[in-house]
N, C-alpha and C positions, 0 to 999 in steps of 0.2 A: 834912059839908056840902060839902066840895070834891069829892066824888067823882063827881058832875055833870060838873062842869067837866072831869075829868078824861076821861070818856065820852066828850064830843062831841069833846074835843082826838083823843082814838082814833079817832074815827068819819070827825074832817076830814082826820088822819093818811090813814087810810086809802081817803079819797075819793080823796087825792090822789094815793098811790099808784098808782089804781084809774086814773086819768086820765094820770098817767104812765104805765101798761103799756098804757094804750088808745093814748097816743097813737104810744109805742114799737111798738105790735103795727101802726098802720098805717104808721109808719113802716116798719119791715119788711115790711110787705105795698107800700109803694109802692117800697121799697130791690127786693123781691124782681120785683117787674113792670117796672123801670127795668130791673135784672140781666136777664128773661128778654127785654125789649126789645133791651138790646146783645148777648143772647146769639145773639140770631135774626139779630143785625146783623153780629157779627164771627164767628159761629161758624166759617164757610170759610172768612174770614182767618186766624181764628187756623189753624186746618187749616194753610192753602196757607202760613206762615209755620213753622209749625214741621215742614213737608216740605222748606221750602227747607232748616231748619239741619240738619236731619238727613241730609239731600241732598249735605249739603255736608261735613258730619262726615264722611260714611259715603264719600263721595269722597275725602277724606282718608287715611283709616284702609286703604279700597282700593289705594289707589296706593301704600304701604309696605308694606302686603303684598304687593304684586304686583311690588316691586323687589326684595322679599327673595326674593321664588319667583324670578323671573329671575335673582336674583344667585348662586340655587342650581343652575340650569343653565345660566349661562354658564362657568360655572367646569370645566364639562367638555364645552362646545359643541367645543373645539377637537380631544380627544380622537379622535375618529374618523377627523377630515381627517387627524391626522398618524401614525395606526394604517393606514389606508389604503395611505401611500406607503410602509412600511416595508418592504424588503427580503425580508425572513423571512416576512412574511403575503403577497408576493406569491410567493414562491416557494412556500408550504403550498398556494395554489391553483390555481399551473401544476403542479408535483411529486405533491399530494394527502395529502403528509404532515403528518397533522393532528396525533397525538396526541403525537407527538415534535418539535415544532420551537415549533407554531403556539400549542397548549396553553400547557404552561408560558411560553410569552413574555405569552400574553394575562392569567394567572395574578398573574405579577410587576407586569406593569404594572397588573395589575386592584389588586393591595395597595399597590403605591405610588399610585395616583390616589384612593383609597379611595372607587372606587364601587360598587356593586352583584355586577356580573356585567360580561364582557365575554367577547362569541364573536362566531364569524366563519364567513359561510354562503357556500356556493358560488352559482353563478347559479340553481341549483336549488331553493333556499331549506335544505340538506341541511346542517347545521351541521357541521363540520368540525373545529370545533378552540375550545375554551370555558376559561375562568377557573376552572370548576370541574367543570375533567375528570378529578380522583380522589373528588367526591361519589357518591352514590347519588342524586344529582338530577341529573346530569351533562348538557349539553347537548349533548352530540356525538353524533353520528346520527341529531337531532329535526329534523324536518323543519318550519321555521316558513314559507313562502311563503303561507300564508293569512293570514300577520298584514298588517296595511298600511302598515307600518313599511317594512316588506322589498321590496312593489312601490311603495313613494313610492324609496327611494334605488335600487333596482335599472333606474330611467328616471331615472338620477342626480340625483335630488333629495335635499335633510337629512331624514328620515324623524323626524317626533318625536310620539312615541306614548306615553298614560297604557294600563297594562292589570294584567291580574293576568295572571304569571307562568303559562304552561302547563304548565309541568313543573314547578315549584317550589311554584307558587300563592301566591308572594310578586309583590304589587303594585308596581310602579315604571317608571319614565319611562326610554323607551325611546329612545337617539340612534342613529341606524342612516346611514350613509355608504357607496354604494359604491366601489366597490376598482376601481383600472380598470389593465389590462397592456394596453399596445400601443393605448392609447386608446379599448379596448373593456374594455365591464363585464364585469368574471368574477366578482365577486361581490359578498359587504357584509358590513362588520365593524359591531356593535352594542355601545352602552353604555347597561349599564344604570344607573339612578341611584337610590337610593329617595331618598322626600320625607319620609321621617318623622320628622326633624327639624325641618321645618317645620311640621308638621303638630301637633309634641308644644308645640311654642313658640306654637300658639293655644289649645292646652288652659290652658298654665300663664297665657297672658294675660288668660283668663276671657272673652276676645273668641269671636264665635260665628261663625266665618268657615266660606267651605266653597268648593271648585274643583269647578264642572260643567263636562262636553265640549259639544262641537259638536251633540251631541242632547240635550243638559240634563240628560246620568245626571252626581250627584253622585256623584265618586270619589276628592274626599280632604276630608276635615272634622274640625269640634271636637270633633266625637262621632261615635263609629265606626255609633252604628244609625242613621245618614241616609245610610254609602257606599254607593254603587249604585242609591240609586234616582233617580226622575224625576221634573223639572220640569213635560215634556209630552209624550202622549200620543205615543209610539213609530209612525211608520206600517211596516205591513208592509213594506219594503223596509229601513227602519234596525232592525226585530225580526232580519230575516233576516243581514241584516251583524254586528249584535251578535252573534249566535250563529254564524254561519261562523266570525266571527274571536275566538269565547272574551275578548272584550274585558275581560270582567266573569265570567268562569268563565262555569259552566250555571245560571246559577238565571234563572229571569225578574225583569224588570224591573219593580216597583214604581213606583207612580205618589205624589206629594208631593199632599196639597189645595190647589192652586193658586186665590186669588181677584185677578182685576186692581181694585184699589179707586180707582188713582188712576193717571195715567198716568205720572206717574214714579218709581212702583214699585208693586208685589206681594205680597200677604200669603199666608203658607202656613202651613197646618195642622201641627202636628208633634203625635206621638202622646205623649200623657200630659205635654205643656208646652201654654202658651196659644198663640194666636196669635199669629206675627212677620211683622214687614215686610221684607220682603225687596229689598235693595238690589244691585246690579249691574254690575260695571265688565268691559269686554273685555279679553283680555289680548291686545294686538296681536303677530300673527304667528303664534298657535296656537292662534288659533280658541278658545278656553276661554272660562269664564268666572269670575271671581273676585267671591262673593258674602257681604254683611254685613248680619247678621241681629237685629232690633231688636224688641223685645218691644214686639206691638199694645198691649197693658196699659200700658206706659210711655207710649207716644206719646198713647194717649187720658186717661193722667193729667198728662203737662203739658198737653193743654189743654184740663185740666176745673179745673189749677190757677191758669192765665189768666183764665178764667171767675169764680174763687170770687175772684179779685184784684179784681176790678172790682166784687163785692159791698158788701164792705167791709173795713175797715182792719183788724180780727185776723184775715179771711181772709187780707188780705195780706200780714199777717206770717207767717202758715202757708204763704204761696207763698214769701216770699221764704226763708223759713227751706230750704223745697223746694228752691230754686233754686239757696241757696249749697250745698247739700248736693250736687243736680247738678254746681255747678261744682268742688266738692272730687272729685268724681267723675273730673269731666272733665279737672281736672288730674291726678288720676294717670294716668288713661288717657292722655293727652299724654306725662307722665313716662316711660310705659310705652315708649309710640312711640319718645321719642328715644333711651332705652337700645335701643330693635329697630332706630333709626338706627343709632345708634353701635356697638352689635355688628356690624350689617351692613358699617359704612366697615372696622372691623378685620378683618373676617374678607376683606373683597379684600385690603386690607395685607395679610394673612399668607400668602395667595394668592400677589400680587405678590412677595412675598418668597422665597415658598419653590419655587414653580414651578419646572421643569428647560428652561421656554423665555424665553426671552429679554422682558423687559416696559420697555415706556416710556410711561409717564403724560404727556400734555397738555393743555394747556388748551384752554379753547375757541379762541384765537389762535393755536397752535398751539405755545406756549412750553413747553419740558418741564421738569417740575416733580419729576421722579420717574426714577430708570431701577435695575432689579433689577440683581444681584450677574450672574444668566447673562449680562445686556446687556453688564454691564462689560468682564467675558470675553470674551464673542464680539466685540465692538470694540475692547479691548484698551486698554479706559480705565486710568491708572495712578491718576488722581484722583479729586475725589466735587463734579469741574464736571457743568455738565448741558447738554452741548453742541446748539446747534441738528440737528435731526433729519434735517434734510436733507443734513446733513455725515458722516449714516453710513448713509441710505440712498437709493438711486440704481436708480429712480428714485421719488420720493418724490410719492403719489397724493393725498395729503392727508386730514385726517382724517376726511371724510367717506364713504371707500371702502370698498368691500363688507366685509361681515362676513367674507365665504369669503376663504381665505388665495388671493395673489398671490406670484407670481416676482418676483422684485428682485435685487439686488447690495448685499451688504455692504461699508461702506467703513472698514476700519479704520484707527487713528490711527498704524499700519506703514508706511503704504502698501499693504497687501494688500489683496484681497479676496474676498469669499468666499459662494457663492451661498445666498440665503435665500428661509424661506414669511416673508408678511407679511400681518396682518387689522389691521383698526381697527375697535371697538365703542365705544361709549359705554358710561360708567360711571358714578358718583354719584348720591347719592337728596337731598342738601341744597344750596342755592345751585346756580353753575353748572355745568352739564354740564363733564364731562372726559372724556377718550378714552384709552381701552387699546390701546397699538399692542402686537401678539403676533410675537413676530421666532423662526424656526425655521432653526436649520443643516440646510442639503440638502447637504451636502457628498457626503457618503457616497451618500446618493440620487440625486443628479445622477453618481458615480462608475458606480453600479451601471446608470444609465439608459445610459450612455456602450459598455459592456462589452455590453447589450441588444444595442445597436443594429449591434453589431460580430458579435453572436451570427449578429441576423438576416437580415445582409449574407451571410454565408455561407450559410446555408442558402437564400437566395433562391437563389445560385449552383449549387448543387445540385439544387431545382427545375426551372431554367432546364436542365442537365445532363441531367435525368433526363424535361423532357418534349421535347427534343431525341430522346434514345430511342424515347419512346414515338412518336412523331411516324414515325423511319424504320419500325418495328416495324408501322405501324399501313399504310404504303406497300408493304409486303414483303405483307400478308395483300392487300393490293385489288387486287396482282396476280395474288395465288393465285386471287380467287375471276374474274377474267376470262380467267384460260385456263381455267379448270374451268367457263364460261361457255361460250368458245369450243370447248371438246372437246365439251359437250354438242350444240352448232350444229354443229361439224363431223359427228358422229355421227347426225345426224339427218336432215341433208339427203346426207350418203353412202345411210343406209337408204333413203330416200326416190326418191334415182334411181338407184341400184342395182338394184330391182326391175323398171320400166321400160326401161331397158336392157338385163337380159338375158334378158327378155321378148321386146326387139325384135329380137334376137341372133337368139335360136330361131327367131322368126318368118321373119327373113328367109334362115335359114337352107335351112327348109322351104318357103318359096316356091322356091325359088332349083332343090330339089329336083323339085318341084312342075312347076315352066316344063319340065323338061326330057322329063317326063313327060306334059307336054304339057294338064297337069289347070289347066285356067285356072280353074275354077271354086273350088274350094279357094284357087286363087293371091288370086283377089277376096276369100273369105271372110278370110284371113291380112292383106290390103292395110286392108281393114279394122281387123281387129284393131290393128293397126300406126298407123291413122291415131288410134284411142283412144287406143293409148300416146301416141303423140306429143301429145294433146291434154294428155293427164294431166302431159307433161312441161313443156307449157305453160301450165297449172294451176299448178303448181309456180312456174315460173320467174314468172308475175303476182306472186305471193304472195312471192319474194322479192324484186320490183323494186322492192316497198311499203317495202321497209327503206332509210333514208337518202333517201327521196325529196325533193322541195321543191315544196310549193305554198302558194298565195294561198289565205287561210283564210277573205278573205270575210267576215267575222265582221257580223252585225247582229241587229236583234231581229226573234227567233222565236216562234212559237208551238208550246207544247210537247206539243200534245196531238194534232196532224195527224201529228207526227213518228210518236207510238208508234201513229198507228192504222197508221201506213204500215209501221209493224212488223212489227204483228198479222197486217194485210194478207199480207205475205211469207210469214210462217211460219203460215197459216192452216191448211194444209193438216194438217201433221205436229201442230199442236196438236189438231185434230180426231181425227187417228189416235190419237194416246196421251190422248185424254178428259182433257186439262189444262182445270183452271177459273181464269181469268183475271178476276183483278176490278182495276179500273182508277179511283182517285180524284186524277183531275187537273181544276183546273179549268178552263175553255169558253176564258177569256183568260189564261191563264199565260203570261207571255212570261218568255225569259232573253237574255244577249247569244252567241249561236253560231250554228254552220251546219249549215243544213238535213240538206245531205246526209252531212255528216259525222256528226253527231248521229245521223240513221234507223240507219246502220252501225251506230256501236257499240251501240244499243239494241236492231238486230236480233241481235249477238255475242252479246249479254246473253242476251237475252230464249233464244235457240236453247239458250246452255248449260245454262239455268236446263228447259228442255224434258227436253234430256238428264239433267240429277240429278234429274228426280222420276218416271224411267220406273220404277226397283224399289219404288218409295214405293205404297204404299196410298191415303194419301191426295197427290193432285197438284192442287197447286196456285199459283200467281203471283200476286202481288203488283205493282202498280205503282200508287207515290205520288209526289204532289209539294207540299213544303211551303218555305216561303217563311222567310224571313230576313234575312244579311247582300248575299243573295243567291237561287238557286231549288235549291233541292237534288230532284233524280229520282233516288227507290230505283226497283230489282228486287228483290224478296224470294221464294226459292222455298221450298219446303217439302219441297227433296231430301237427300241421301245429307250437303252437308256436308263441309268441306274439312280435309284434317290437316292440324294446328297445324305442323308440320316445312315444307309447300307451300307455307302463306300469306307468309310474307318474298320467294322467289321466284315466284309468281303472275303478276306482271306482267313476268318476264323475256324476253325475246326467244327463241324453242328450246325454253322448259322446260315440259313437256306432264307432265302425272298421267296420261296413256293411255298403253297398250299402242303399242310402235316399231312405225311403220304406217299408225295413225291419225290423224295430223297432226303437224303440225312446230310446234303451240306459239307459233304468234304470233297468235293471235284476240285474245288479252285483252291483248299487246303491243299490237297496232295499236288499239286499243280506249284504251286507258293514252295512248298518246301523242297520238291523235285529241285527248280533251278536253283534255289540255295545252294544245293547240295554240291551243282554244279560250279560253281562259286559267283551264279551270277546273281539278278533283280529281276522280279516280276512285278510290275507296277501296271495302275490302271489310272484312265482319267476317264469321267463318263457326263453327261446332259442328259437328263429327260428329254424324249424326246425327239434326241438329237445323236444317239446309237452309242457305241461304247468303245473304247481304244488301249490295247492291252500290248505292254511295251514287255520283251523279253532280251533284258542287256545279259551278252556273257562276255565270256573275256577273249581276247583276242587269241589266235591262233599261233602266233608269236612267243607267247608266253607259255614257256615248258609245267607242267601241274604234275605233280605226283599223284597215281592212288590212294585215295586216302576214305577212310570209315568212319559216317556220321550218325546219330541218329537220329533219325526225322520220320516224314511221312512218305514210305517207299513201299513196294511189294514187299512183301515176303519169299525170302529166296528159297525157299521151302518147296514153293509152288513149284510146280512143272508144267501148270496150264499154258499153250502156247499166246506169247504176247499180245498175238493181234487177235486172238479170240478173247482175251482179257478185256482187252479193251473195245471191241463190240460189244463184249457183256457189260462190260460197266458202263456205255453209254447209248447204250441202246436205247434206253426209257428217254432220261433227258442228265444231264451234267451240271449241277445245282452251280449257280450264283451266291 
C-alpha cells in the first residue's frame, strides 16, 4: 500500500528535475546569447588587445635578438679598418705579391680573430691574396667585383653584405673595407663572418625567429627550409641583381603566402605547419630585417579563451588554468632571454678581455668603469685605478663619435706619447647604455707613412729631372722640323723662279742677237715672250707677299650662301669642262660671323682642289653643306682620288705641295688655314685614299658680336688694287696646291 506514494514522490522527483534542466537549459540558452552578445561586442577588442601584447612581446624578444646579432658583428666591425692600414697588405698591392706576404698574414689573422674567411682584392675586384690560399676552394685569382660588398667599399664606404659563398657556397656576412696608398683606393680587404651560431641558438631556444634583406629573401632562420625565400614579390630589376650578384647561389627565388590581416603585422603560410603571424623589427644601419613568428592557432586560441571566460565560471577555470600555463610558458621564455642577456654581456667581457686592441668601457657620463690589460700597456698603467679618459687621450671626442676609427695621441702615465686609431660604439642590452672606446697603436704605421712620403719626395725629383729632358728633347725636334720646313720653301721657290729666269736669259739673249740682224720682228715676238715671264714672276712674287701680311678682317654677319654662289660663279667654267655635279644644301638665311671676301677665297681654294681630285674619278662629284651648332660649320666634300695619311699632318703647311716641282708652291690650303683663323674660326680636314676628301669650315655663330681686329697671318696685301675676283681667277687658274 505505500507503493503509490512512492510513484508520485518518483514522478515529482522527476517533474522537478525536468524544471531544473528546463530552467538550466534556458539558462544556458540566455548564458549563451549574453556570451554571443559580448562576443559580437568585444570580439575586436579582444583582437586589438591581444595584438598589442603580442606586439609587444614580439618587440621584446626582437630587440635581444637583434643585440645578439649586432653583438656578433661588432666584434669584428673593427677588423677591416685595421687590416687596411697594415703595412704588408699595402705593400701586397703596390708590389702584387699576394701568395707569399699577403696570404699567410690574412690566414693567421683569419685563426686568431676566428672568423670566416679573410682576402684582399685589388681595385679590380681580382683577389690577391686569401686566408685560405692552400684549400681547393682558394680565393686567389677569383674575381668578385660583381659582388656589392666590393663597389659599396671600393667608393670607400663599410660594405656589409649577407650572401652565400661563390667559391665555397658557404653562406656568411661579408665586412669589406677599402685599402687606400697615397689617399687613393687600390683596393679592399674582406671579412668574412658566419652567423651560425646565432642561428643554431634560435633553434635550441624553440623560438621561430628568421633575418630577411632589403628585398624580403629570408637568409638566416630557425629552420633551414624557409632560407632564401620571399616575403615579396621580386621586381625584374632586384630578379636581375640577385642573380648578377649569385647573392643566394642560382636557384630562383621562392615566394612565402603572405596575407596582411592587420596593420601591425602579417600572417604567412608556411608549408606543412599552420599559419603564423608574422612580427617585424628593422635592424637599423643594414637595411635587414629581424622577424618573430607566432602561431595564428595560438593567437586565435587566446581569444577564443577570453570569449569561453565570459561564458562562465568552469570556462573560466579552463582559461585561467590556460593562462597560468601561458604564463609558465612565458616565464621560461623570459628565463631563456636573460640567460641569451647574460651569455651576451659575457661573451663582450671576454671580447673586452681578450682582444689585441686596446678597450675602455664608459658610462653614459662618460666615467670609466672598465679598461683591458692592452689599454694598461699601451698607457703604461702600473695599477687597476681607472683614470679619467681624457688624461690618456688627446684629443678626446667624446663618446658620442663616429663609429669609424680617428687619429689621436696617446698620453701615457711616462710622459710619452704615442700615436693612435680611436672609435666609440655603444654597447649593452640591459639598463644603461655604455660605450666601447677601441684604442689601436699606429706607431709602426705612422713610421711606415713617414718613410712613404720620403720615398715619394724623391721620386717627384726625378720626374721633375726627367720631364726637364723630355722638355729640351722635345725643343731640339720643333727645330728639326722648321728647317726641314724651311729647306722645303727654300726649294721651291728656287724651282719656281729659276725657270723664269733662265727663260728670260735666253730670251734676251736672242733678242740682243736678233737687233743686230736687224730682225725686229722676232725681237717683238721674244719682248713678248719676256713680258709673260715677267708677269709669271709677278704672279709669284703676289703669292709670296700674302705670307706675313696684316689686314683689318672686318669681321660681321654674313650670309653663307652668296659666298659659295660667288664660288661657283668663278669656277663655273672648268666645272662644266670636267662634267663635275655639284649639289649645294645651304640654307636661304645661314649667317655666320666672317668676311665676305675672305670667305669667297678660301671656298673658291676649296671648291678648285676638290675640281682637281675627281678629274681620274668616274664618278665626279661635290658636296657643299652647312649645318648649324655651337656655331655654322661649311663642308666641301669630293668624291676624288683622297689624301695620304703620311700628307695630312702637313696639309696646311706653308711650301708643302703633293704635286709635281712646277706646279705650285703649296700655299693655297696655307692661305686658306690662316684666312679662317683669322676669322676666329677652324678649317679642318679628314681624307681616305681613295675614298675623296671632306673639308670642314667651323665659324662662329652669328649671335656673337666680334670686334675689328688686326692679325698677322696669310692674307693679300692690302696694297694691291687688283680686283678680287680677278685675283682669284689668277691664282687659281693652273691648279690650287693640296
Amino acid at each position: 500500500m505505500n507503493h503509490p506514494p512512492q510513484i508520485e514522490g518518483t514522478v515529482a522527483n522527476r517533474n522537478l528535475n525536468g524544471g531544473y534542466n528546463s530552467r538550466l537549459l534556458v539558462t544556458l540558452l540566455l548564458s549563451l546569447a549574453v556570451f554571443l552578445f559580448l562576443l559580437a561586442m568585444f570580439d575586436k577588442k579582444f583582437r586589438a588587445s591581444e595584438t598589442d601584447k603580442l606586439q609587444e612581446q614580439a618587440s621584446q624578444r626582437l630587440s635581444v635578438y637583434q643585440n645578439s646579432l649586432l653583438t656578433s658583428i661588432e666584434q669584428y666591425e673593427f677588423l677591416p679598418a685595421v687590416l687596411s692600414t697594415d703595412p704588408r697588405i699595402l705593400h701586397a698591392l703596390t708590389e702584387g705579391s699576394a701568395v707569399s706576404e699577403s696570404s699567410p698574414l690574412l690566414s693567421q689573422t683569419n685563426d686568431r680573430a676566428g672568423s670566416d674567411e679573410i682576402f684582399l682584392m685589388n681595385k679590380d675586384g681580382l683577389t690577391i691574396g686569401s686566408s685560405n690560399y692552400l684549400s681547393n676552394t682558394s680565393f686567389v685569382n677569383q674575381n668578385y667585383a660583381f659582388r656589392p660588398y666590393f663597389k659599396i667599399a671600393i667608393e670607400g664606404g663599410l660594405g656589409v653584405y649577407f650572401a652565400v659563398g661563390a667559391t665555397s657556397g658557404k653562406a656568411g656576412l661579408f665586412l669589406a673595407e677599402a685599402v687606400y696608398v697615397d689617399g687613393v683606393v687600390t683596393g679592399v680587404i674582406v671579412v668574412k663572418i658566419s652567423l651560425a651560431a646565432l642561428e643554431n641558438s634560435w633553434v635550441q631556444s624553440g623560438e621561430k625567429v628568421w633575418l630577411s634583406d632589403e628585398l624580403g629573401i629570408v637568409f638566416l632562420s630557425y629552420d633551414a627550409r624557409w632560407q632564401y625565400l620571399g616575403l615579396r614579390p621580386l621586381s625584374l630589376k632586384d630578379q636581375k641583381l640577385v642573380a648578377e650578384t649569385k647573392q643566394y647561389g642560382t636557384e630562383e627565388i621562392e615566394l612565402f603566402a603572405i596575407k596582411d590581416d592587420n596593420s601591425k603585422y602579417s600572417s604567412v603560410e608556411l608549408k606543412g605547419e599552420s599559419e603564423h603571424i608574422l612580427f617585424q623589427q628593422d635592424i637599423q644601419g643594414l637595411g635587414w630585417k629581424i622577424s618573430w613568428l607566432y602561431s595564428k592557432a595560438e593567437f586565435t586560441k587566446a581569444i577564443n579563451l577570453k570569449k569561453i571566460y565570459l561564458f562562465s565560471l568552469y570556462v573560466f577555470m579552463i582559461i585561467s588554468g590556460l593562462w597560468v600555463r601561458e604564463r609558465i610558458k612565458s616565464a621560461q621564455t623570459q628565463k631563456h632571454i636573460s640567460q641569451l642577456i647574460q651569455q651576451s654581456e659575457e661573451h663582450q667581457r671576454a671580447i673586452i678581455e681578450n682582444t689585441d686592441a686596446g678597450l675602455i668601457v664608459l658610462r653614459n657620463d662618460g666615467i670609466t668603469t672598465f679598461i683591458n690589460p692592452q689599454a694598461k700597456l699601451l698607457f703604461r698603467l702600473e695599477d687597476d685605478s681607472l683614470p679619467d679618459i681624457q688624461l690618456l687621450i688627446s684629443p678626446w671626442r667624446g663618446i658620442h663619435a663616429t663609429v669609424r676609427p680617428t687619429d689621436a695621441t696617446g698620453l701615457r702615465t711616462d710622459g710619452t706619447k704615442v700615436p693612435i686609431l680611436v672609435s666609440t660604439s655603444a654597447i649593452g642590452t640591459t639598463g644603461e647604455h655604455e660605450y666601447l672606446v677601441t684604442i689601436h697603436d699606429v706607431s709602426e704605421l705612422k713610421s711606415a707613412q713617414l718613410n712613404l712620403l720620403k720615398s715619394n719626395d724623391a721620386l717627384e725629383q726625378r720626374v721633375i729631372s726627367r720631364t726637364e729632358e723630355l722638355r729640351q728633347a722635345e725643343n731640339e725636334l720643333n727645330q728639326s722640323q722648321r728647317l726641314a720646313s724651311l729647306g722645303r720653301m727654300s726649294s721651291a721657290i728656287a724651282h719656281e723662279i729659276n725657270q723664269p729666269i733662265t727663260a728670260l736669259s735666253s730670251y734676251a739673249a736672242s733678242s740682243e742677237l736678233l737687233l743686230h740682224r736687224n730682225d725686229h720682228e722676232k725681237v717683238a715676238i721674244n719682248l713678248t715672250k719676256i713680258k709673260g715671264l715677267i708677269e709669271r714672276l709677278s704672279y709669284i712674287s703676289r703669292q709670296l707677299r700674302m705670307v706675313s701680311g696684316k689686314r683689318n678682317t672686318g669681321l660681321s654677319t654674313i650670309r653663307i650662301l652668296p659666298v659659295v654662289q660667288y664660288a661657283l660663279d668663278v669656277l663655273k667654267t672648268k666645272t662644266e669642262q670636267l662634267k663635275v655635279k655639284v649639289e649645294i644644301d645651304i640654307g636661304e638665311f645661314d649667317e655666320a660671323q666672317g668676311n665676305s671676301m675672305m670667305l669667297e677665297q678660301v671656298v673658291v681654294n676649296l671648291v678648285s682642289n676638290a675640281l682637281d681630285a675627281v678629274i681620274s674619278k668616274t664618278v665626279r662629284e661635290i658636296y657643299i653643306r652647312s649645318r648649324h651648332g655651337s656655331g655654322l660649320r661649311l663642308s666641301i666634300e669630293d668624291t676624288g682620288q683622297g689624301l695620304n695619311p703620311d700628307d695630312l699632318p702637313h696639309i696646311f703647311e706653308p711650301f708643302y705641295s703633293t704635286k709635281d716641282m712646277g706646279e705650285g708652291l703649296g700655299l693655297g690650303l696655307a692661305i686658306s688655314y690662316s684666312l679662317v683663323t683669322d676669322m676666329g674660326g677652324k678649317l679642318t680636314v679628314s681624307s681616305q685614299v681613295g675614298n675623296g676628301s671632306l673639308f670642314n669650315i667651323d665659324l662662329l655663330s652669328s649671335s656673337i658680336n666680334v670686334k675689328n681686329n688686326t692679325t698677322e697671318s696669310f692674307v693679300f696685301d692690302t696694297t694691291d688694287t687688283t680686283d678680287t675676283t680677278e685675283v682669284a681667277s689668277k691664282l687659281l687658274g693652273n691648279r690650287v696646291e693640296k
